[in-house]
C-alpha positions as CSV (number, residue, x, y, z in Angstrom):
1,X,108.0,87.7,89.6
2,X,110.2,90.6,90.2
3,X,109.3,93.8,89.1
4,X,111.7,96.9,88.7
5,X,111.0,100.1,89.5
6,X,113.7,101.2,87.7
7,X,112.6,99.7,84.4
8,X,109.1,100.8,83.9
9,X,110.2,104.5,83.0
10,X,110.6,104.4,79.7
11,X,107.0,103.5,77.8
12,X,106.1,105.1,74.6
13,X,104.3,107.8,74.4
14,X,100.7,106.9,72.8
15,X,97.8,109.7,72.5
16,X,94.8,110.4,71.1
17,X,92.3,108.0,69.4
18,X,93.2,105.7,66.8
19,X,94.1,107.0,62.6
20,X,92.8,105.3,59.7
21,X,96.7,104.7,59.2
22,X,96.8,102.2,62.3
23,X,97.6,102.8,66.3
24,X,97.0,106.2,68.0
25,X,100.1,108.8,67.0
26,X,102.9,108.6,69.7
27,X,103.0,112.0,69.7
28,X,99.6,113.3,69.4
29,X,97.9,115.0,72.4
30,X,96.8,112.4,75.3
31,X,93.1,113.1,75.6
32,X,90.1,110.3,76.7
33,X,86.3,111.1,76.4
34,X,86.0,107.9,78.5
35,X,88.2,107.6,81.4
36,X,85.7,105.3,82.4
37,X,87.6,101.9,83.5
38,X,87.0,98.9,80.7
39,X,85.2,95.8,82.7
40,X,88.6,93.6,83.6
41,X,89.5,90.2,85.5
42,X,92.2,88.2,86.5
43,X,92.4,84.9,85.8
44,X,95.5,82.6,85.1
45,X,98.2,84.2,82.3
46,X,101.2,84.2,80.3
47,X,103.4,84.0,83.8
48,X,101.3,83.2,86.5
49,X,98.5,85.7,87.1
50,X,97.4,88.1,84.2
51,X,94.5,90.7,83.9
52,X,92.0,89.9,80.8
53,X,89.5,92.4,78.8
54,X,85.6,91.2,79.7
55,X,84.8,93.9,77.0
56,X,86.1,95.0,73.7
57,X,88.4,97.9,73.9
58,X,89.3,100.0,70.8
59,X,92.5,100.9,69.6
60,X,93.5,104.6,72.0
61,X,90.7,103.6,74.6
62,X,91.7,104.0,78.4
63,X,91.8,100.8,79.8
64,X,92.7,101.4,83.7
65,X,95.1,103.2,85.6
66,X,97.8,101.7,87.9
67,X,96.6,102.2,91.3
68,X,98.8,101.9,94.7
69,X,100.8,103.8,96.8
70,X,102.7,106.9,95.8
71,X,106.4,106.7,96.4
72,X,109.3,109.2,96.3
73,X,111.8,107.0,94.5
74,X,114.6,106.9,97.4
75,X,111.4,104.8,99.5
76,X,110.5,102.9,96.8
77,X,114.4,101.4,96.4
78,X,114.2,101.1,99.9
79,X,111.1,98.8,99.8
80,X,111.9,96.8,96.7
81,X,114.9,95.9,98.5
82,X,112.6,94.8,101.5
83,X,110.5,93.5,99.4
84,X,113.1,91.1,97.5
85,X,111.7,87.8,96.0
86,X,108.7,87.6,98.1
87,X,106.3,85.0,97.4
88,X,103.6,87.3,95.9
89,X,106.3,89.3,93.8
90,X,106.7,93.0,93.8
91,X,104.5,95.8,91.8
92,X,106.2,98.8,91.6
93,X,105.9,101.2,88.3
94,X,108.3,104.4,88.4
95,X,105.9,107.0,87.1
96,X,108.3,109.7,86.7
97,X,112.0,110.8,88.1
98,X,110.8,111.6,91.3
99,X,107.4,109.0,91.6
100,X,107.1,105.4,92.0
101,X,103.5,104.0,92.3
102,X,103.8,100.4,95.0
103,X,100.9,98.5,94.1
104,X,102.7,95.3,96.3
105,X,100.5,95.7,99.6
106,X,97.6,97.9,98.3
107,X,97.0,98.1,94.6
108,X,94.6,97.3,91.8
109,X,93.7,94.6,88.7
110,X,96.6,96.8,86.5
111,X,99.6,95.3,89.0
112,X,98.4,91.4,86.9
113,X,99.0,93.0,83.9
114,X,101.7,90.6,81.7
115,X,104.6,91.8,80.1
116,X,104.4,91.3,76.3
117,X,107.5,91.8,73.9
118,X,104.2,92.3,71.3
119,X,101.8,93.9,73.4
120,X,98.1,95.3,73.0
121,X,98.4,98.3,75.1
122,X,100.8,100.7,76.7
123,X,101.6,103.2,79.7
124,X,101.1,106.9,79.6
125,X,102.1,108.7,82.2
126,X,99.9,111.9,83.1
127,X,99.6,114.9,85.7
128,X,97.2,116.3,87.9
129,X,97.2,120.1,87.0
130,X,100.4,121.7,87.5
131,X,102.9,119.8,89.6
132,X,100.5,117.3,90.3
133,X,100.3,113.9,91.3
134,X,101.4,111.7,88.3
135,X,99.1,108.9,86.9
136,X,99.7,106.1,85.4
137,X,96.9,105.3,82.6
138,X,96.9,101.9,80.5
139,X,95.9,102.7,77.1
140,X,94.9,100.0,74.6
141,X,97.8,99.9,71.6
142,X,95.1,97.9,69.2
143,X,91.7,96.5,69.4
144,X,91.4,94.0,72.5
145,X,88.6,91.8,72.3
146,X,86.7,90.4,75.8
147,X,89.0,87.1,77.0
148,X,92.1,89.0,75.4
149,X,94.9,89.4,78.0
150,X,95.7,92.5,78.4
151,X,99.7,92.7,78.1
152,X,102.5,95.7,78.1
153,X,106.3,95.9,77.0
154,X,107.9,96.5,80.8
155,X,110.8,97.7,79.5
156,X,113.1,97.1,82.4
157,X,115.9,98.9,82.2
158,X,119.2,97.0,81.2
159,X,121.0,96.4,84.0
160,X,121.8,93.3,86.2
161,X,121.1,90.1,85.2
162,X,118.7,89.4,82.6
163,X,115.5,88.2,83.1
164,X,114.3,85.7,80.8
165,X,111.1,86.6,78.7
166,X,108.4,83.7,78.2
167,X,106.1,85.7,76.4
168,X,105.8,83.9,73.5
169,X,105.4,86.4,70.9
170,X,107.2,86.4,67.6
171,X,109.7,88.4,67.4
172,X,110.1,88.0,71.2
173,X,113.8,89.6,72.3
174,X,114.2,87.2,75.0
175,X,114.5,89.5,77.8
176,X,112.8,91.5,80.0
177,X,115.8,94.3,80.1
């Protein structure tokens, strides 16, 4: 699987903890009283590899972050490039304008995580203090019950090719970008 860094940019915004009204308010505030990592594993999924809840997680609950590498985005072209179609795919996740996190070589469970054209949780982007290091934070869109995958849209940008979506969800768009 290839993985853009150019496409990842553009999740929704998702905050704060879930409304009697349904998912947590894309523009509320982004705050967690757990940060605490929900008990994951990978196992075989929609395209290969995907990452599935051992736990229940609630609708607005933290799931994991995206760990790897921090790039400045010039490096990160640079190594996707490098990287091409290699056998293990890439995992790279621009985090901002200027940030791309590599989880290729060094990374954690979130780089297994499947995209979904209907998916049960989302990215938000967040900053150490001022100018600090960006972070990228999976955060459950809807309850996800233990042996759930765990799934989010990728939202590769549109350019190139397309890349064919096998998600399976209704409603699917048939792309990745």
């Amino acid at each position: 699987r290839r993985r853009r860094a150019g496409g990842r940019d553009r999740s929704p915004p998702l905050a704060g903890p879930p409304s009697d009204d349904g998912p947590p308010s894309p523009t509320a505030p982004l705050s967690f009283t757990d940060r605490r990592p929900k008990a994951v594993a990978v196992g075989r999924g929609l395209h290969g590899r995907g990452l599935y809840a051992l736990e229940p997680v609630s609708a607005g609950d933290f799931v994991l972050e995206y760990l790897g590498e921090l790039l400045r985005a010039p490096l990160a072209d640079v190594r996707e490039r490098a990287y091409g179609f290699a056998d293990g795919g890439t995992y790279l996740f621009r985090a901002d304008a200027q940030s791309v996190v590599d989880a290729t070589q060094a990374g954690g469970p979130a780089r297994f995580i499947n995209h979904s054209c209907a998916p049960n949780t989302a990215t938000r982007v967040t900053h150490d203090g001022v100018g600090g290091a960006p972070r990228v934070n999976v955060v459950a869109l809807v309850d996800v019950a233990p042996g759930d995958e765990v799934t989010y849209d990728y939202q590769f940008a549109e350019e190139g090719d397309p890349i064919k979506c096998n998600c399976g969800a209704a409603g699917c768009r048939g792309t990745l970008n």
